[in-house]
N, C-alpha and C positions, 0 to 999 in steps of 0.2 A: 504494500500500500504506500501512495504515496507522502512522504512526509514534509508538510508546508513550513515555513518561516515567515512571522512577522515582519512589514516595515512599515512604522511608522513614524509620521510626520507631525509636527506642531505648530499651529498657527497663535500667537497668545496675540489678543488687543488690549491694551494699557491705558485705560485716559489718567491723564498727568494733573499733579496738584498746581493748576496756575487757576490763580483770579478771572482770568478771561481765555476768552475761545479763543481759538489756533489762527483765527484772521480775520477778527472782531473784537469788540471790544463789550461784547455782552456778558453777565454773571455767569458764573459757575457754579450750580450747588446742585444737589440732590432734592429729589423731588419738587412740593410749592405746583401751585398753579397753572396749567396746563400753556404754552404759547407765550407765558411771561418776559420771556428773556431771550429774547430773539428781535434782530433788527433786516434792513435791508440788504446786509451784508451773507448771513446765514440763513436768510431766506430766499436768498439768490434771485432778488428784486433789480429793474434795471438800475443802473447807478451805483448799484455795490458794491464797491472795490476793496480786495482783499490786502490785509496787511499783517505781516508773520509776523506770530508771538515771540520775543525773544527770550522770554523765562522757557517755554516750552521746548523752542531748540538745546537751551546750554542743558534741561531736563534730561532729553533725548540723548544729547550729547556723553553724561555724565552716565547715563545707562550703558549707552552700545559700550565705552572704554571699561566700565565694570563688566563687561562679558566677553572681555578680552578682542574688540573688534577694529577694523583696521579703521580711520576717519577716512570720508574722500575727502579730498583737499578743494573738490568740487562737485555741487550738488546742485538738484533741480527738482520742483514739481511739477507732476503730469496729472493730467486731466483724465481720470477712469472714468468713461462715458457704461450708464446701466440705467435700467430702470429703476431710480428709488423711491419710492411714494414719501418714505421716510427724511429726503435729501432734495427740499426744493428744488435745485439746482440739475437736475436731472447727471450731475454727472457728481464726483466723489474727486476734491484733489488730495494724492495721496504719490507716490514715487515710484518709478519705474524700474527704468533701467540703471538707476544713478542713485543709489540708495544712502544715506547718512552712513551706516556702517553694516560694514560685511565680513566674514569668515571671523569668527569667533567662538567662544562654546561655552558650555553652562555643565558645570560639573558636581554630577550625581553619585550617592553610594546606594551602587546594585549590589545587595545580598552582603553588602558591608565594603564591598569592594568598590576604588573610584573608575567611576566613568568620563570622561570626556564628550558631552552631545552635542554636536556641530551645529554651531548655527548659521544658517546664510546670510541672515542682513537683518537690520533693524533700519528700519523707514516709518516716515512720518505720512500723515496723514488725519482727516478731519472725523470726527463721528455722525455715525446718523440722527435721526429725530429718533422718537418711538411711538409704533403702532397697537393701539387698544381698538382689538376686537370685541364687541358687541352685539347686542341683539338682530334681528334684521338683518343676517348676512353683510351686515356694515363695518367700517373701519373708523375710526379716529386717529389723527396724528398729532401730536404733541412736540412741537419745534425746539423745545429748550434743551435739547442734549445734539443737537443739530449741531456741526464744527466745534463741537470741545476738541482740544489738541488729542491729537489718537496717537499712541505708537503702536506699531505690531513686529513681533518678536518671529521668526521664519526659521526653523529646523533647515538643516543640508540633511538630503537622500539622492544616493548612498555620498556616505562620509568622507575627506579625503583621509589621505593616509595617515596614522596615529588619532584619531579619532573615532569616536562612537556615535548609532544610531541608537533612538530605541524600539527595545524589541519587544516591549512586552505593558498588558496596562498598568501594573504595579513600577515599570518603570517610567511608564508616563506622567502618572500620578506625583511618584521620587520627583522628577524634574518640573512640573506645575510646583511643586510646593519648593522647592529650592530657590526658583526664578522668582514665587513669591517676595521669598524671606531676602533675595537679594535686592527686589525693589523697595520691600519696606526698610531695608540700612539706608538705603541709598535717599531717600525721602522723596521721591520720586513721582510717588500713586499710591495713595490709600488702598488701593488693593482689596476694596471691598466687592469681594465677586459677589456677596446678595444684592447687591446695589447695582453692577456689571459695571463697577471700574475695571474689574478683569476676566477677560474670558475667553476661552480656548475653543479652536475649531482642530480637533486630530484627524488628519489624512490616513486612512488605515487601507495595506493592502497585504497579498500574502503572496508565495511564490514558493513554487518548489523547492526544496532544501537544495544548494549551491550551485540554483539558476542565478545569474547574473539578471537577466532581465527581468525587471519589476513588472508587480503583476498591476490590475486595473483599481484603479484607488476610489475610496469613496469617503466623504467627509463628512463628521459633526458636527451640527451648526452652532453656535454660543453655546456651549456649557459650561455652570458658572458657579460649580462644587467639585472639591477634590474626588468625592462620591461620585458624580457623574460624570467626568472624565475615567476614574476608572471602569464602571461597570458600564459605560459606553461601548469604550475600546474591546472592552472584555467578549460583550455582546457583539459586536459586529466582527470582530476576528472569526469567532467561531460558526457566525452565519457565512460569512464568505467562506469557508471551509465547508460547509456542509450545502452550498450551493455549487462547489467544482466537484467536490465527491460526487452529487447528484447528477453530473455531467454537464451543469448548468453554466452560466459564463455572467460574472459579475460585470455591473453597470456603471460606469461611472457617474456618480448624483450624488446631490445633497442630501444630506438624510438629517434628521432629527432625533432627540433622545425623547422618548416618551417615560416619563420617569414614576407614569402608575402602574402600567402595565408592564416597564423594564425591558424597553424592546428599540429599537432605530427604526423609525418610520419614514418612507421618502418621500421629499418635500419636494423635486426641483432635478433636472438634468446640470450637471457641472458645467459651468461657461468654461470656457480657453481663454488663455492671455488677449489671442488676437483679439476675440468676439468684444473686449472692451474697447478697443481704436484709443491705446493709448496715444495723449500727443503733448508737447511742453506746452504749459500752461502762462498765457499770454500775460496773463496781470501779474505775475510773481517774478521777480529776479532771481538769476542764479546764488545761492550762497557758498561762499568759500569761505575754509578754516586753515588757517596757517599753523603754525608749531607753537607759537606765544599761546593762540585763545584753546586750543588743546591742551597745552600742558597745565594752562590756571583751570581748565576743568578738573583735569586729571589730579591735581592736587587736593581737590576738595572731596575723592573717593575716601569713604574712610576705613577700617578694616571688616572685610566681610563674613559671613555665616563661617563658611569652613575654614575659614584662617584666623579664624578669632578660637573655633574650636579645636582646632591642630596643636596654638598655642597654649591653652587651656590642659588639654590632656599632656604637653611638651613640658611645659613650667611645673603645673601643680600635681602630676601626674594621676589625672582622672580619667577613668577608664572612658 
């Protein structure tokens, strides 16, 4: 029989603790009054011209270098064109091919042992509104979480060399809650996933034990407990496993967790890069980072989860 291997993938979203939206100048808070805090700018009114937060970049900034990632020296935003009912603006600006930081890793203990999980980039980008379904096969939208500064955190699959994927949901889960505890040192995002300051989309596929080529991936939409990221993953590992045993051939789509029933339910066929027509976004300038305003970030990291614990068990010798 044949025997499969996990890979999976991790997508984390971060909104950042600043006073104003990512290119606006509207409040920031949880919950209050539906449409409150919103202007012509995130409501992508004509006339509204966007203008980047600069606490949210040095934010971003001070994150990708805590996860060990290289700065580009030069950066841009692009225009993700989609349908968002969620995102006046019908389009999402957020980075492409020109990402804040790339090749870095977030380092996990599997089974006690360390891991290294590769991450490909950290880019900036705005958040959506939010959609309250109602009676009447109706919708409502609520604009005030509309352009909060967003980061998302992007896994590499497969890894380069001297680095790890994960492979399993108890290690997905390990690595969700690491990336936590290193945003909460870094003071970065409240990281209140009941609130979805933070929340994870896992890319999960499976493949023959030492095929090279990756099998057909399918993704979970917002999960926003270390709970349902694990028995997410969990649960749709072993369906895809018991859909190619059955002879069957996995789809690639969005799928969602259903967390009464315990089950991934599909929501959506998976878009492709192309199908958004990314393109450089007119009203935004390029940003460049030289060595000076890197290294004043760099210096305000302070010591992190596992090196503050390495030292602890090193100095006072605590198991």
């Amino acid at each position: 029989m044949v025997e499969y291997e996990p890979v999976i993938g991790m997508e984390v979203h971060v909104e950042l603790l600043t006073k104003s939206k990512m290119f606006c100048g509207c409040e920031v808070a949880f919950g209050g009054a539906p449409n409150t805090r919103c202007c012509p700018g995130c409501l992508g009114l004509p006339g509204g011209l966007p203008v980047v937060n600069e606490k949210a970049v040095e934010l971003m900034t001070k994150a990708a270098l805590a996860l060990h990632c290289e700065i580009a020296p030069r950066t841009i935003f692009h225009r993700k064109n989609y349908f968002y009912p969620d995102l006046a603006k019908n389009y999402q600006v957020s980075q492409f091919d020109k990402p804040l930081g790339e090749n870095g890793y977030v380092e996990i203990l599997a089974g006690g042992k360390p891991k290294k999980i590769a991450v490909r980039r950290v880019h900036m980008e705005e958040d959506t509104g939010k959609l309250l379904h109602v009676e009447g096969n109706r919708s409502l939208v609520d604009f005030n979480r509309s352009g909060m500064a967003l980061m998302e955190i992007v896994t590499m699959n497969p890894p380069p060399p001297g680095f790890d994927q994960i492979e399993s949901a108890e290690e997905a889960r390990e690595y969700l809650q690491r990336l936590r505890q290193i945003l909460l040192y870094l003071e970065v995002s409240d990281c209140r996933m009941e609130e979805g300051s933070m929340r994870c989309e896992p890319n999960i596929s499976i493949k023959p034990k030492g095929q090279t080529k990756l099998g057909t991936k399918t993704e979970i939409k917002n999960l926003n407990s270390f709970r349902a990221v694990y028995m997410g993953v969990d649960f749709e590992l072993k369906r895809q496993e018991k859909v190619l045993r059955e002879g069957g051939k996995v789809v690639q789509e969005t799928r969602r967790w259903d967390d009464d029933r315990g089950v991934t339910a599909s929501m959506r066929s998976k878009e492709h890069a192309e199908e958004y027509r990314y393109y450089p976004d007119p009203d935004l300038s390029p940003m460049l980072f030289d060595e000076e305003y890197v290294g004043r970030i760099q210096a305000q990291i302070p010591e992190l989860p596992l090196d503050r614990l390495r030292r602890f068990m090193a100095d006072y010798g605590i198991s």
